[in-house]
MDAnalysis code that builds the backbone (N, CA, C; Angstrom):
import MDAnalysis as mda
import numpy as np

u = mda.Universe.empty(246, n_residues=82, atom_resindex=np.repeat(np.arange(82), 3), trajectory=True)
u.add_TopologyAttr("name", ["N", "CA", "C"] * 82)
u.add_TopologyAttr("resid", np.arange(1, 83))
u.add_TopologyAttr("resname", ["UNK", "UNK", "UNK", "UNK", "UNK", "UNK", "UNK", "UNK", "UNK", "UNK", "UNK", "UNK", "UNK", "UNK", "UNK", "UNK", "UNK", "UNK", "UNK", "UNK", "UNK", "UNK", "UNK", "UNK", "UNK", "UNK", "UNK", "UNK", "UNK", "UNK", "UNK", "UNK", "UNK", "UNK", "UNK", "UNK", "UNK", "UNK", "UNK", "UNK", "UNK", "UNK", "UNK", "UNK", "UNK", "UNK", "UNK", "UNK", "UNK", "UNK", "UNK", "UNK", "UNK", "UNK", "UNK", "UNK", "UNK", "UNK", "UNK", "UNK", "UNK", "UNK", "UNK", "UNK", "UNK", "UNK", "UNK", "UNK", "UNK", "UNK", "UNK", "UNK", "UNK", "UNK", "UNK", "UNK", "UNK", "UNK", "UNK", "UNK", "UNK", "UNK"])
u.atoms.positions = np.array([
    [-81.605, 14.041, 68.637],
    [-82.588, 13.634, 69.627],
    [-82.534, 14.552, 70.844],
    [-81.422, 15.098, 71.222],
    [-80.913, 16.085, 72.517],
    [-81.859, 16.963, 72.146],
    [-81.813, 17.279, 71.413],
    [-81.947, 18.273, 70.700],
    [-83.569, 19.099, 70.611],
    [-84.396, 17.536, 69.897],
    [-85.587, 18.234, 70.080],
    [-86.274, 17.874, 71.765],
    [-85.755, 17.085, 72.564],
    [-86.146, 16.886, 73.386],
    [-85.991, 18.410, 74.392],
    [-85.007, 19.070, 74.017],
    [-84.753, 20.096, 74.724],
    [-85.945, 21.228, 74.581],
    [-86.179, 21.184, 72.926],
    [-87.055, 22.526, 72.350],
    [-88.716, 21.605, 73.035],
    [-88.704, 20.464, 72.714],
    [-90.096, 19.870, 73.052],
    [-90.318, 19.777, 74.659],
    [-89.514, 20.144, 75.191],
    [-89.303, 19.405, 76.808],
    [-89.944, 21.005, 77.840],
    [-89.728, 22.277, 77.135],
    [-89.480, 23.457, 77.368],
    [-90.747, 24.135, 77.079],
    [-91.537, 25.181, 77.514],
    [-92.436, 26.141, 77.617],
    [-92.263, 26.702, 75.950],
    [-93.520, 27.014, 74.904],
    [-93.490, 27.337, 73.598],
    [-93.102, 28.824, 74.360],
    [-92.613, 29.817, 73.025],
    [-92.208, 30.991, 73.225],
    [-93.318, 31.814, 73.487],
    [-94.391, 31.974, 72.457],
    [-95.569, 32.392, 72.961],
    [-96.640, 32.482, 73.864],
    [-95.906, 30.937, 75.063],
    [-96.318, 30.951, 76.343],
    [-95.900, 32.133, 77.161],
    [-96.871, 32.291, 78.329],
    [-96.286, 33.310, 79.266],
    [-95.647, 32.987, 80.327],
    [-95.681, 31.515, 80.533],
    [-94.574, 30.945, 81.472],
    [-93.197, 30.460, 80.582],
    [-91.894, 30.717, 81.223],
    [-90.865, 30.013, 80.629],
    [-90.107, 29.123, 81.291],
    [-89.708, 28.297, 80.684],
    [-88.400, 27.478, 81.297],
    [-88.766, 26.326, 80.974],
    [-88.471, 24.869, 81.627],
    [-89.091, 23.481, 81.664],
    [-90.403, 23.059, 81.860],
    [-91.245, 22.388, 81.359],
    [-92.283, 22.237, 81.297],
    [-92.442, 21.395, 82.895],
    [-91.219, 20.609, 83.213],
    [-91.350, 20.094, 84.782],
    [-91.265, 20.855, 85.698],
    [-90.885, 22.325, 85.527],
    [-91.018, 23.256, 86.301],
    [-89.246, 23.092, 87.359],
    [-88.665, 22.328, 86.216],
    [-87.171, 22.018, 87.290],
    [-86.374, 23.362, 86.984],
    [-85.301, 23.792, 87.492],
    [-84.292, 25.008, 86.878],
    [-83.671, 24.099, 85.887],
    [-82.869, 24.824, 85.216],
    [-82.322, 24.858, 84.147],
    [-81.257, 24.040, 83.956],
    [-80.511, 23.756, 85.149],
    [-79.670, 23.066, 85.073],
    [-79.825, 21.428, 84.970],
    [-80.805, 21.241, 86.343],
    [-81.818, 19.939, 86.007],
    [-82.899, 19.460, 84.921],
    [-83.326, 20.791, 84.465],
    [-84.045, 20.365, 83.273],
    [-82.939, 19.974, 82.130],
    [-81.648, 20.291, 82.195],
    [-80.842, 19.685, 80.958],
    [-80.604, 18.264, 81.096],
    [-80.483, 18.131, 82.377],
    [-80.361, 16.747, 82.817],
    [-81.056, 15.757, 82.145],
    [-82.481, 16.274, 82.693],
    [-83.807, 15.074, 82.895],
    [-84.745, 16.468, 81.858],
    [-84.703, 16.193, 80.534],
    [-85.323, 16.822, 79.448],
    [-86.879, 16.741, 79.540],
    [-87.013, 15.025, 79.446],
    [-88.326, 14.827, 79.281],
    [-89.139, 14.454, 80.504],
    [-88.506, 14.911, 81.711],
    [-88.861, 14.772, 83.108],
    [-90.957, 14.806, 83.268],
    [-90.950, 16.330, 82.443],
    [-92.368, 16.805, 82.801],
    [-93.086, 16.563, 81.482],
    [-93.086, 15.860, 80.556],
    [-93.684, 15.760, 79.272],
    [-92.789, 16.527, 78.364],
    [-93.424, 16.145, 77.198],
    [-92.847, 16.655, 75.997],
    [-94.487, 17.664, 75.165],
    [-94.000, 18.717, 74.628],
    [-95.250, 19.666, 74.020],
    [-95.383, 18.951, 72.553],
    [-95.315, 17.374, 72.124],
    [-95.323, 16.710, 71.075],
    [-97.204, 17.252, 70.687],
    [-97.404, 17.201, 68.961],
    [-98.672, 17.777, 68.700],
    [-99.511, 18.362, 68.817],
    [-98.953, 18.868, 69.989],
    [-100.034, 19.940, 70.688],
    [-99.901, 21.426, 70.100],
    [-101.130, 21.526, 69.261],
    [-100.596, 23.413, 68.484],
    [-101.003, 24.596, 69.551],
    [-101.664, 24.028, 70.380],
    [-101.763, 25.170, 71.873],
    [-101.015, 24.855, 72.517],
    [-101.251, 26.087, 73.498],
    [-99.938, 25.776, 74.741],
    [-100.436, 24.565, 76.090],
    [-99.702, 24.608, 76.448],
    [-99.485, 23.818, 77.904],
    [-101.261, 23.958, 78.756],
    [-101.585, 23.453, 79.019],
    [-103.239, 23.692, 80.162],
    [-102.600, 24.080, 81.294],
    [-102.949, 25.355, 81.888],
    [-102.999, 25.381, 83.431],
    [-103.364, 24.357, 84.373],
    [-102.389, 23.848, 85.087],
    [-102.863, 23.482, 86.490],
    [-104.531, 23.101, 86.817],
    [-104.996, 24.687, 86.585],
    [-106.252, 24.626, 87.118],
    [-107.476, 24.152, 86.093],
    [-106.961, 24.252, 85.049],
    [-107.657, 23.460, 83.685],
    [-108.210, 22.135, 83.885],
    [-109.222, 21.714, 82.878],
    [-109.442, 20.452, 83.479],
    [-108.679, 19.748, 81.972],
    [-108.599, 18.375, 81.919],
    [-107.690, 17.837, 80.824],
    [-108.716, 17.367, 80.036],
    [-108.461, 17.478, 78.950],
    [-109.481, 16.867, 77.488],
    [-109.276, 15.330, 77.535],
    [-108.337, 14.812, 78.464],
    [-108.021, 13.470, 78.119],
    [-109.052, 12.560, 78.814],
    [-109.755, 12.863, 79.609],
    [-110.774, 11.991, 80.223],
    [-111.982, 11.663, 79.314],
    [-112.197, 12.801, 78.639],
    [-113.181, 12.940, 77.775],
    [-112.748, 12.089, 76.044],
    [-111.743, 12.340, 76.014],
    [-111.257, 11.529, 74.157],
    [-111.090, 9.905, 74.934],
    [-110.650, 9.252, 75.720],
    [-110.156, 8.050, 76.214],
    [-112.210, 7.491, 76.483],
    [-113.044, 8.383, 76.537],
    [-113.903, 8.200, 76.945],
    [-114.924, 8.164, 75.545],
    [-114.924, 9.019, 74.860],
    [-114.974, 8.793, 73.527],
    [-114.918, 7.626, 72.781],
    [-113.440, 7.450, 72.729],
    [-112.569, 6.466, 72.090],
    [-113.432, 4.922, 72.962],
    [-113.588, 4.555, 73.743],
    [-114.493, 3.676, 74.319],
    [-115.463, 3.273, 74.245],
    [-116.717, 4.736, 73.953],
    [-118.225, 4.790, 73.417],
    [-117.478, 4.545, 71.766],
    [-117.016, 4.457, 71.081],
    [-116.927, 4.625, 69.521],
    [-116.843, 2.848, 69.613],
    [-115.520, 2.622, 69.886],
    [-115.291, 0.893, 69.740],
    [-116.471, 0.526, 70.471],
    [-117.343, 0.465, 71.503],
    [-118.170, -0.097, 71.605],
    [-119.246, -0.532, 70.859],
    [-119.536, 0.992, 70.011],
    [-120.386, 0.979, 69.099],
    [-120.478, 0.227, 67.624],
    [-119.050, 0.295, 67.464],
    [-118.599, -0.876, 66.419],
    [-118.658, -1.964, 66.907],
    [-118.421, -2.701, 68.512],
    [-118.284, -3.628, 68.198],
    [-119.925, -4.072, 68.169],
    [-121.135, -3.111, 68.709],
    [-122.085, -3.954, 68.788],
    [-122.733, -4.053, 67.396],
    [-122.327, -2.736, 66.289],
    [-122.455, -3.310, 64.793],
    [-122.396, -4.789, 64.263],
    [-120.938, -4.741, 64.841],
    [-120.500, -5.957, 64.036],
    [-121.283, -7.405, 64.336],
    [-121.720, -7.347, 65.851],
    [-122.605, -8.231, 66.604],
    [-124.032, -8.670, 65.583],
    [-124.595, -7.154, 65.644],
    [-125.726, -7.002, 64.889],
    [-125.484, -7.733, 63.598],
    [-124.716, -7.336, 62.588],
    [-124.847, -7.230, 61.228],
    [-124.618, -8.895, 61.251],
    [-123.954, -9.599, 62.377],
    [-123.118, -11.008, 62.429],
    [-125.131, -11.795, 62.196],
    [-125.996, -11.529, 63.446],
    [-126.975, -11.888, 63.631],
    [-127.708, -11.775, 62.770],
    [-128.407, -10.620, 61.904],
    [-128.913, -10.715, 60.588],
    [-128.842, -11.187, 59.804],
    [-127.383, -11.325, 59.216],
    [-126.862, -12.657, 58.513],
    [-127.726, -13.994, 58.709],
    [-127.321, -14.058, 59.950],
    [-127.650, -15.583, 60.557],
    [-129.656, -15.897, 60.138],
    [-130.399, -15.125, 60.470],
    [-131.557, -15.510, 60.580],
    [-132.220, -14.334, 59.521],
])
């Protein structure tokens, strides 16, 4: 578990920044591993700072989708009925 938290906790090699992804030195990043996130599933690197995050947009997604099911299910409930 040390272990991958260390490799997951840390800048990919093919990044051009290195060290902790919390941006702590080295000594504190051994400490506190998963301080700044972990690079779990992500096959790109890290987003800049100045990037904007995809996460507003999938959480936003993910919201319009279940909605849309649930008003299916509404629908298909009512047709039934009459």
């Amino acid at each position: 578990m040390q272990h991958t938290r260390f490799v997951l906790g840390r800048h990919r090699d093919d990044d051009t920044r290195s060290g902790w992804i919390s941006g702590l030195d080295d000594e504190k990043g051994k400490q506190h591993p998963t301080f700044g996130g972990l690079r779990i599933g992500k096959p790109l690197n890290e987003r800049k700072p100045n990037e904007p995050s995809a996460t507003f947009f999938e959480i936003t997604a993910a919201k319009a989708i279940k909605a849309l099911r649930s008003f299916r299910q509404c629908l298909e409930y009512w047709r039934k009925r009459y």
